[in-house]
N, C-alpha and C positions, 0 to 999 in steps of 0.2 A: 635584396629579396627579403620580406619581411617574412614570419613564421609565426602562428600562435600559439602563446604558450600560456599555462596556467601557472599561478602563484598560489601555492597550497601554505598553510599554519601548519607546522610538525606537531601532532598528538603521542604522547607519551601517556599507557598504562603500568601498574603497579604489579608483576606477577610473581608472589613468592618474593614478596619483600624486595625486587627490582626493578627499575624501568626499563620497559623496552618501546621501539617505538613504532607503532601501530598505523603503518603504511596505507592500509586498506581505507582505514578512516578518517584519513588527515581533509579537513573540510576546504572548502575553496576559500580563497582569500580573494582573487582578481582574475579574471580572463583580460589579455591584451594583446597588440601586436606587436613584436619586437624583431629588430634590425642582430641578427645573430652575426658575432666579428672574432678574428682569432687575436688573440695579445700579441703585443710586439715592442719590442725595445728591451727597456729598465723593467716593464711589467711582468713580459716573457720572462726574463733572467730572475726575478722576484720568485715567484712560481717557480721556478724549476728548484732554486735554492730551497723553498720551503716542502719540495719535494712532492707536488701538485700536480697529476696529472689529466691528459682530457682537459686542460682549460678552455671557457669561451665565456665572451663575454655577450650579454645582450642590451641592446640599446634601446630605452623608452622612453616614450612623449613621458614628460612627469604630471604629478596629480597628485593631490591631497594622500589620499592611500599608501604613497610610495613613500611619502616625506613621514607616514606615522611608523614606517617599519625602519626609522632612523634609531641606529642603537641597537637594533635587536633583529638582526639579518640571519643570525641561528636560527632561529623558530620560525622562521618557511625554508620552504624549496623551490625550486623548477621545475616542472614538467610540461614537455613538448607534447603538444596534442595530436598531430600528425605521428609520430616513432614511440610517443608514450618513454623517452628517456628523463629520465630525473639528473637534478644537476644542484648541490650544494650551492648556497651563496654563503659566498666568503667574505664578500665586501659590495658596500653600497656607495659608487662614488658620483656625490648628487652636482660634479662638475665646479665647484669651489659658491656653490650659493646659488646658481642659475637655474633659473625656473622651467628651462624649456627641456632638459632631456637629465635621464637619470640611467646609468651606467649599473649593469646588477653581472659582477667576478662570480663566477660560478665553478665549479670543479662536478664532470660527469661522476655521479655513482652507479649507475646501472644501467 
């Protein structure tokens, strides 16, 4: 069952000498459909050790867009467009160099 979900850039403003980050205005980065899966194995036990909860992961056709958010997986999010939940990416595993699907480790925030 695939689900659409949005790939948002996280915006951080400056208030009183702090950042905070400013959820309302994080602009869109990608609309896609993605294949939603729960971890299992050594993955599952990974996560649970780092004390990670709500994990899932999402599965996508890959694309140029995806291959430029290599490195720097903090600065977007997930959000499901259907429930509107948000989901931290924590890792981006782009399958050992394979062109055809790109794996986005997410941990639910809200």
């Amino acid at each position: 069952m695939e689900i659409k979900i949005n790939i948002r850039k996280r915006v951080f403003s400056t208030t009183g000498g702090r950042q905070i980050e400013d959820k309302a205005g994080a602009p869109h980065y990608m609309n896609v459909w993605a294949t939603p899966a729960d971890l299992y194995g050594e993955e599952l036990y990974q996560a649970m050790a780092a004390k990670l909860h709500e994990v899932l992961a999402f599965k996508l056709r890959y694309c140029k867009a995806l291959e430029d958010m290599r490195g720097r997986a903090k600065d977007y999010f997930v959000e499901e467009v259907a429930t509107g939940a948000r989901y931290r990416i924590y890792h981006i595993d782009y399958s050992r160099g394979s062109r055809e699907f790109v794996t986005l480790k997410c941990e639910r925030t809200t």
